[in-house]
C-alpha positions as CSV (number, residue, x, y, z in Angstrom):
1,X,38.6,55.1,129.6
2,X,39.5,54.5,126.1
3,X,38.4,57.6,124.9
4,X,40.1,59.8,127.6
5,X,43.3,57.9,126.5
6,X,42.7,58.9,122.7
7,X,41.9,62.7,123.9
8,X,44.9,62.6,125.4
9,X,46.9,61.3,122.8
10,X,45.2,64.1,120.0
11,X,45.9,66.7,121.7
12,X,49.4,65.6,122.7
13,X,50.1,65.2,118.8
14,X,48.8,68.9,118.5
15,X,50.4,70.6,121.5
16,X,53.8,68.3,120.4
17,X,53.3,69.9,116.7
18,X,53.3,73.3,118.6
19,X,56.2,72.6,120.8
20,X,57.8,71.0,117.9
21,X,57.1,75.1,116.5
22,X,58.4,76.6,118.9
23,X,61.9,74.9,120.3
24,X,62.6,73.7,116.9
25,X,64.5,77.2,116.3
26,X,67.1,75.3,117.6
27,X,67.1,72.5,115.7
28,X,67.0,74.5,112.1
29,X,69.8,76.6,112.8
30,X,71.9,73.8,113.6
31,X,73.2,73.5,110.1
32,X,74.0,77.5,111.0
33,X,75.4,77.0,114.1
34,X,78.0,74.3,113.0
35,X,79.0,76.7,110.1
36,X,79.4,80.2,111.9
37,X,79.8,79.2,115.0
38,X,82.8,77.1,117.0
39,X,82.3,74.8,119.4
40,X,83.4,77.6,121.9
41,X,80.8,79.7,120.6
42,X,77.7,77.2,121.1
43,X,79.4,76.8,124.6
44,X,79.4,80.0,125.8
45,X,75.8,80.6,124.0
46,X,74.2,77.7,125.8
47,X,76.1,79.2,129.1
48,X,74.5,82.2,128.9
49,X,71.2,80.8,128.2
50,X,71.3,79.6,131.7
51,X,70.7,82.9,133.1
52,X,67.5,83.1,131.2
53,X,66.6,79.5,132.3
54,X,66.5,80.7,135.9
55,X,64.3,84.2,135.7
56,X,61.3,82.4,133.8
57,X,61.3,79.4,136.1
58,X,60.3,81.1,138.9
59,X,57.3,82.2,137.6
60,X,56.8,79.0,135.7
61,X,57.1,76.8,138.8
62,X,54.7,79.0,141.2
63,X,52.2,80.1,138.4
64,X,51.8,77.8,136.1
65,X,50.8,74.8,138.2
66,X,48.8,77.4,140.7
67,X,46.9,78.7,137.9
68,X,45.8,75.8,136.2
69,X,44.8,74.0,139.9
70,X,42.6,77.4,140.1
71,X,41.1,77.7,137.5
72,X,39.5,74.2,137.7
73,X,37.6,75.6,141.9
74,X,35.7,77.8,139.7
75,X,32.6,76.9,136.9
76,X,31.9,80.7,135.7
77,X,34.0,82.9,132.7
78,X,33.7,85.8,134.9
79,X,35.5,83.9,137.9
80,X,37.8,82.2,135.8
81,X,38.8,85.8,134.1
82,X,39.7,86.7,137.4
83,X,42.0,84.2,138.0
84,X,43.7,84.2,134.8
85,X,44.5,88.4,135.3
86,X,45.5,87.4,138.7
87,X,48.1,84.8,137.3
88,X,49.7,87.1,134.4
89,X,49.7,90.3,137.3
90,X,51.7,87.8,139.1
91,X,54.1,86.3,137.3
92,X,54.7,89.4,135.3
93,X,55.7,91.0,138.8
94,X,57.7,88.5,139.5
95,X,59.6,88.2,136.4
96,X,60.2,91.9,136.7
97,X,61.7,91.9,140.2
98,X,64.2,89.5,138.9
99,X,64.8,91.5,135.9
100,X,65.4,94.5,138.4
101,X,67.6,92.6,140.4
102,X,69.7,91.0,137.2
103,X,70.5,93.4,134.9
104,X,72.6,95.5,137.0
105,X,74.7,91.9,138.1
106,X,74.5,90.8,133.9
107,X,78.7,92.0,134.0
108,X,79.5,89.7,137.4
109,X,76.4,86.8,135.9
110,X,78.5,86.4,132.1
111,X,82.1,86.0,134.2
112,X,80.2,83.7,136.7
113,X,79.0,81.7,133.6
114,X,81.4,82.3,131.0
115,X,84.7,83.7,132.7
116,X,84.4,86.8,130.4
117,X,82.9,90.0,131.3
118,X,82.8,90.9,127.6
119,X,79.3,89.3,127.4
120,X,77.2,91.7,129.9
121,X,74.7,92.8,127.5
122,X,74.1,89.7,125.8
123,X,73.3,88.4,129.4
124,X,70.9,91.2,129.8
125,X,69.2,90.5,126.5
126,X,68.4,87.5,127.5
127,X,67.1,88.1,131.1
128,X,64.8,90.2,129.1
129,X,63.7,87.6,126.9
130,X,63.2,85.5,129.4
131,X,60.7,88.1,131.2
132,X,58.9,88.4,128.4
133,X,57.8,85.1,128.4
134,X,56.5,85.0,131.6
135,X,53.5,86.4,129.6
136,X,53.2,83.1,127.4
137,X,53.1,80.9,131.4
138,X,49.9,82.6,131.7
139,X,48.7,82.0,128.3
140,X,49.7,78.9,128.3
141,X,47.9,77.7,131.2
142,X,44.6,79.0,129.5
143,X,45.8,76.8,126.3
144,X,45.4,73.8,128.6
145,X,42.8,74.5,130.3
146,X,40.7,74.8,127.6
147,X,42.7,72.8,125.3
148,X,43.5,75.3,122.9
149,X,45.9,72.8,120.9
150,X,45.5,74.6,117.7
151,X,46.0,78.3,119.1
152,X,48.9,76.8,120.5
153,X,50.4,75.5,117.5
154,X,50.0,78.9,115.8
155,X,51.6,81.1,118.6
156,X,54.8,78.6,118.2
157,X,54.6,79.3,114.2
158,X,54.4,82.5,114.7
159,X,57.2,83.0,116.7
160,X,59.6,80.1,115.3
161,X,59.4,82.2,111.4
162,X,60.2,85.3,113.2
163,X,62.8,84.2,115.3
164,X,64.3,82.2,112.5
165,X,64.4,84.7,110.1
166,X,65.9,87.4,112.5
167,X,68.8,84.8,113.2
168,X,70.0,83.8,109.8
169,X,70.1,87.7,108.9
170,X,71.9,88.3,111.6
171,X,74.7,85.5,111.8
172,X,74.8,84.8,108.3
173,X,74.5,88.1,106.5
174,X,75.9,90.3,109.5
175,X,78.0,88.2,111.0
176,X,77.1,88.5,114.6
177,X,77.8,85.2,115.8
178,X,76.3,84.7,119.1
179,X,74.6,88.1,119.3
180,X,73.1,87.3,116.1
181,X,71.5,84.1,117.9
182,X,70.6,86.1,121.2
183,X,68.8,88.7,119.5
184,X,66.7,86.3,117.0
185,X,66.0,84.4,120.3
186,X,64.3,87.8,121.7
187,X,62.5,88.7,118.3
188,X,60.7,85.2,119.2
189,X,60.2,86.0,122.4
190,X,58.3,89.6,121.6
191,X,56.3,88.1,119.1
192,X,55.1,84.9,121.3
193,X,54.1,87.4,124.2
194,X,52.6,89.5,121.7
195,X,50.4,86.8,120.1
196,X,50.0,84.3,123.8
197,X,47.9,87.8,124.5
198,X,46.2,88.4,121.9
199,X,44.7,84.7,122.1
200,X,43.3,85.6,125.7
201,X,42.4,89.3,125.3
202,X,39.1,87.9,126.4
203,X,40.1,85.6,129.6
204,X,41.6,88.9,130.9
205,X,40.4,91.6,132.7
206,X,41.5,94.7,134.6
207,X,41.6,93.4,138.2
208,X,43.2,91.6,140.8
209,X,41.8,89.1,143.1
210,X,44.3,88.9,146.3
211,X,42.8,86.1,147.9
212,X,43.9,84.1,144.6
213,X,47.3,85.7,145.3
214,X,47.4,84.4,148.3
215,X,46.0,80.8,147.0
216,X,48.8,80.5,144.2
217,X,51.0,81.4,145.9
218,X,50.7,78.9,149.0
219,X,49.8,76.3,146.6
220,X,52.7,77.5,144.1
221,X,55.5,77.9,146.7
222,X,56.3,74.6,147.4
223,X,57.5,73.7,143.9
224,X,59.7,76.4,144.1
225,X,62.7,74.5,145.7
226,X,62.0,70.9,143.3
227,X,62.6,73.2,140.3
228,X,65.3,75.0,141.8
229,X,67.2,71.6,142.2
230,X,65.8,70.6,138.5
231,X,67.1,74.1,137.4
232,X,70.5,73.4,139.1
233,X,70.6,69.5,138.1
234,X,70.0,70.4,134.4
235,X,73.1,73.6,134.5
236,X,75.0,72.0,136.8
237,X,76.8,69.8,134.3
238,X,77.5,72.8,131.7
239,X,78.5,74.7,134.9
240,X,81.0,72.2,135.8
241,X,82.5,71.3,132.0
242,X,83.2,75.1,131.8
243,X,84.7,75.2,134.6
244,X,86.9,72.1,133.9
245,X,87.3,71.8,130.3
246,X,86.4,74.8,128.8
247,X,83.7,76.1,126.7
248,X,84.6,74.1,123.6
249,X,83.6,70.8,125.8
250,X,80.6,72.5,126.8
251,X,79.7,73.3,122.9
252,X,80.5,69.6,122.5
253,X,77.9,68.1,125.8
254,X,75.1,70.8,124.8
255,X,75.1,69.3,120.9
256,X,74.4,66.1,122.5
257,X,71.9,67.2,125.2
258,X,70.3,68.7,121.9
259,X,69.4,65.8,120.3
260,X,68.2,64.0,123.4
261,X,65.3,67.1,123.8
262,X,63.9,65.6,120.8
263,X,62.3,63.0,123.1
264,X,61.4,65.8,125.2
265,X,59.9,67.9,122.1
266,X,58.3,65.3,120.7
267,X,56.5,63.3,123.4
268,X,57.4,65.3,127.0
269,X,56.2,68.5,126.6
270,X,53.1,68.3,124.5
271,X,52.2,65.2,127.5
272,X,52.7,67.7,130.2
273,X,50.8,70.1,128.4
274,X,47.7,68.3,128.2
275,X,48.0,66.0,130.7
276,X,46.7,68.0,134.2
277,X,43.6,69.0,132.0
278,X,42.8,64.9,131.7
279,X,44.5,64.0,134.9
280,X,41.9,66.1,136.8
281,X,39.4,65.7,134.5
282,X,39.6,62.1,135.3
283,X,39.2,62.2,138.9
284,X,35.7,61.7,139.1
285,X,36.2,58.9,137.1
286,X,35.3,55.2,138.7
287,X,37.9,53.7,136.3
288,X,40.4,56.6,137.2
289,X,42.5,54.1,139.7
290,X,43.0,51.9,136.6
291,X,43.7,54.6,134.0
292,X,46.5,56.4,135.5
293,X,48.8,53.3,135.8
294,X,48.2,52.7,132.1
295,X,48.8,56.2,131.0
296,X,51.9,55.9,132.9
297,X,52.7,52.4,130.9
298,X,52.1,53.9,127.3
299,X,54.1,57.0,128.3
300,X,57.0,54.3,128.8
301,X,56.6,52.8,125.6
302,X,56.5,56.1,123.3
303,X,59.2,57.8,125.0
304,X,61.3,54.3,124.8
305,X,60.9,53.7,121.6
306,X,62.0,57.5,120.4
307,X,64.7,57.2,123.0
308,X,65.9,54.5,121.2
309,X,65.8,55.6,117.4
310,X,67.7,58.9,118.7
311,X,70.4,57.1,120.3
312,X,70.9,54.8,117.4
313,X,70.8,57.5,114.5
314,X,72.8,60.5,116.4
315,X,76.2,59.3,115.3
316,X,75.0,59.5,111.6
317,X,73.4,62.1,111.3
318,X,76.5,64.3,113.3
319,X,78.7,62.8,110.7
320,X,76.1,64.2,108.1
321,X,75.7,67.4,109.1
322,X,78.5,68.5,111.4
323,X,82.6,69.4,111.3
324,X,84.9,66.4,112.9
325,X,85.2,68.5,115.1
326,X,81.4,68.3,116.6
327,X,81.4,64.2,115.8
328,X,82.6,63.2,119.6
329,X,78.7,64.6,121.1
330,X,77.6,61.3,119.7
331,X,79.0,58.9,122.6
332,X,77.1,60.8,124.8
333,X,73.5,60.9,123.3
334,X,72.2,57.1,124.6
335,X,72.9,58.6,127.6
336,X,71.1,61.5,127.8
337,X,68.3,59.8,126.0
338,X,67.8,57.4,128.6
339,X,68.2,60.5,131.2
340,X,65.5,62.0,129.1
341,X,63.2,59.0,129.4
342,X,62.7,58.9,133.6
343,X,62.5,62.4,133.7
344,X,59.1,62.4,131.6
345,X,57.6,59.9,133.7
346,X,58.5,61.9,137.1
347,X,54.6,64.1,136.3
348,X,53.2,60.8,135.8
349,X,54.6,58.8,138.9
350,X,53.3,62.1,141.3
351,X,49.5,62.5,140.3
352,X,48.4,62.0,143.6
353,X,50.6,64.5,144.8
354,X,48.9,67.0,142.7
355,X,45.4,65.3,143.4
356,X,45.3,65.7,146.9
357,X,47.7,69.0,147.4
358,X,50.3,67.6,149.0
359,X,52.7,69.5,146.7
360,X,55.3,69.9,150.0
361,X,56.4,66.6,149.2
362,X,57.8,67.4,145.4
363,X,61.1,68.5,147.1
364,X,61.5,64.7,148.8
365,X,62.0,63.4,145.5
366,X,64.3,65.8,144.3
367,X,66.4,65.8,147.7
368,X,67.2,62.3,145.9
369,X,69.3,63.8,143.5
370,X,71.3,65.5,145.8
371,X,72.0,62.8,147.9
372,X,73.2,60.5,144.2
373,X,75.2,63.5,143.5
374,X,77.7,62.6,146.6
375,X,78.3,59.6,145.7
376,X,79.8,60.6,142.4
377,X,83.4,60.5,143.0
378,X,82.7,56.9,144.8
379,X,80.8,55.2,142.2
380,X,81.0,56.7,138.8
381,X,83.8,58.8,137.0
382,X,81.4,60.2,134.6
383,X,78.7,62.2,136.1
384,X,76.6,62.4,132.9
385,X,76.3,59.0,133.2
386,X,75.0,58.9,137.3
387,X,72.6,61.3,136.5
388,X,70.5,59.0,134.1
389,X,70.6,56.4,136.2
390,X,70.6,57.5,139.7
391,X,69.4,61.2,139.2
392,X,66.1,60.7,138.0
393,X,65.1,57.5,138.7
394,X,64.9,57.9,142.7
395,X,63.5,61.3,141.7
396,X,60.8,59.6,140.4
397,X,60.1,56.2,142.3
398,X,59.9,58.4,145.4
399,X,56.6,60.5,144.0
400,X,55.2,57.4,142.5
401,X,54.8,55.3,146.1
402,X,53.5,58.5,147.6
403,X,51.0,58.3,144.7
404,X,49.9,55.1,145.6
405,X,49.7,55.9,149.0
406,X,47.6,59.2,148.9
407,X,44.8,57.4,145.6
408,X,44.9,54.4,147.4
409,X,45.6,52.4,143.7
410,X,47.8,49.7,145.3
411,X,44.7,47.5,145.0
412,X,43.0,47.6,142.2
413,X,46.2,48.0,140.2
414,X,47.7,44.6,141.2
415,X,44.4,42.5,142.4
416,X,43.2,42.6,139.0
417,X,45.6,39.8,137.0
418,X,44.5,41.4,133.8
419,X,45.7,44.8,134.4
420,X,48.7,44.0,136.2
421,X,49.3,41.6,133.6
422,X,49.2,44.3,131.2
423,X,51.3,46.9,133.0
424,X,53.9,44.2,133.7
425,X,54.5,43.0,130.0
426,X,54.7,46.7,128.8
427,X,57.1,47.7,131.6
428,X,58.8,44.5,130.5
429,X,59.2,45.7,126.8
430,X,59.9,49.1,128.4
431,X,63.0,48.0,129.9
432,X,64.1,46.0,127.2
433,X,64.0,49.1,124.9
434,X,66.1,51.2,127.2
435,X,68.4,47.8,127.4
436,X,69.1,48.3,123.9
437,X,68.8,52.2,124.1
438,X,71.5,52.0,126.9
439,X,73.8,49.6,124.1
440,X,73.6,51.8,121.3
């Protein structure tokens, strides 16, 4: 078990290396972004991302898992070729319908999102970019799959010195401001698609299987509406602070969302991205029962413990590197670091959800949400707040007991005193990091 917990955590390092690569085109233009750009500005740019956010996680939520649960039915390159052209002839069709539908709405989509019409073709741009990298769900998958960290990692170079160099031309030394931004964002984007394809010229082939259509597709559907409320419970807020205060504010609340993804750079992402390949790997396992609690346990920790240096260091480093005017995102960041925290562990607390393909039940924990989001105006005046701690939490407690209930773990994760022990006094020190995290 020790060793599957040691894979795990190498190739997390890698694929977070990778990740770090490729979203941390964000994080070195900040610097830029404070200096050319007003907190307006990063409003309406983070605004218009949304649109983007919405075309590739369709694909993303139907595909992605879909492929990846395929891939492992079959033992044979040829079979597995199959499914991997399958998957990219998929998602890139459905990437393209919603292209198709969008860009002729990209005028009535930036005054939905912004108020301003004058924004139509940046909107456009990026429901482009955002097609384009339904290409890289595919390749991604194979990544995984065969864990790939190190191709990874090079894709995410590749594109992060392209996309970086495209936006300092253009918002430093043309001035474009947010179109500067938008179109560095899609020179990234081409050259990710470009090189995610390159790495798996040879799992492709020219054919399409529609019985694994019809397999991804049933098996993909039902995570369709979970990420749907995800997508809406993570643009909601910005949605909302537009609409009440103004882009400025939104600017301000994005800033500070920025600097809680670190957690998610650093530890969620490269996790998720290795994770399925040892979750199902470790099936067979006769320990498996015992490992998956544990995994779940040092998750806690590591994401805790970043949680906690981020919310302690934010105010510093704004005052470091930003304009007064960008120093009131700090009071926000413990927040959004503890938010950050329990929506890691939500792939952790549904393994037996994906185990057993019982994948109809992601939406039950999500529904959770919804209901916590009514209760706003009756317990909580700031909603940023509510949604760390009774957005995600239910939202992930709910997957968890159907986990226990479908691997039947209940047992030999509490029978055994040493191992509930164990998993007791690290969810202990667990709680008492996000204690502090939460006074910070």
């Amino acid at each position: 078990m020790f060793e599957r917990i040691k894979e795990t955590g190498q190739h997390t390092l890698i694929f977070g290396i990778g990740g770090m690569l490729q979203q941390g085109i964000h994080f070195a233009l900040l610097p830029v972004y404070m200096r050319y750009l007003t907190p307006a500005d990063y409003g309406v740019l983070n605004l218009l991302l949304i649109a983007g956010s919405f075309v590739k996680m369709i694909p993303s939520a139907t595909v992605g898992p879909s492929l990846f649960r395929s891939y492992y039915d079959y033992e044979t390159d040829k079979e597995r070729s199959m499914v991997v052209s399958t998957a990219l002839f998929l998602s890139i069709t459905i990437a393209g319908v919603l292209l198709l539908i969008g860009v002729p709405l990209s005028r009535l989509l930036s005054v939905l999102l912004t108020g301003d019409s004058q924004y139509a073709m940046l909107t456009a741009i990026v429901l482009l970019n955002s097609t384009l990298m339904s290409a890289n769900i595919v390749a991604l998958a194979v990544f995984r799959a065969q864990k790939w960290s190190f191709r990874y990692m090079m894709v995410s170079l590749g594109a992060l010195l392209v996309s970086l160099g495209t936006t300092i031309y253009l918002v430093v030394f043309q001035q474009l401001n947010i179109a500067g931004v938008i179109f560095g964002l899609l020179a990234g984007g081409v050259t990710s698609a470009l090189l995610s394809l390159w790495m798996i010229r040879y799992h492709l082939r020219l054919a399409v299987s529609r019985l694994e259509i019809r397999k991804m597709v049933s098996y993909g559907l039902p995570f369709i509406p979970a990420n749907i409320i995800s997508f809406l419970q993570n643009s909601a807020d910005r949605l909302i602070i537009q609409a009440l205060l103004g882009p400025a504010s939104v600017g301000l609340y994005a800033l500070a969302k920025r600097f809680g993804q670190l957690i998610r750079i650093l530890v969620i992402n490269p996790f998720e991205l290795i994770s399925p390949a040892i979750v199902f790997d470790a099936e067979r396992d006769p320990r498996a029962k015992e490992f998956y609690p544990r995994l779940l346990t040092y998750f806690l920790l590591v994401t805790a413990f970043i949680a906690l240096g981020v919310a302690v260091l934010a105010d510093d480093v704004l005052k470091l590197m930003a304009d007064p005017e960008y120093w009131a995102a700090g009071a926000v960041v413990p927040w959004v670091c503890l938010a950050f925290v329990l929506y890691g562990a939500r792939g952790l607390v549904s393994v037996g959800l994906a185990l057993k393909r019982k994948t109809q039940w992601f939406p039950a924990g999500f529904a959770c949400y919804r209901v916590s989001c009514l209760l706003i105006p009756y317990a909580c005046t700031d909603p940023v707040v509510w949604n760390s701690r009774c957005g995600d939490f239910p939202s992930s407690c709910l997957p968890w007991s159907m986990h226990l209930s479908l691997l039947d773990i209940t047992a030999s994760l509490f029978s055994e005193s040493r191992v509930s022990t164990h998993y007791e006094d690290c969810s202990c020190h667990t709680d008492s990091l996000l204690a502090w995290t939460i006074h910070w």
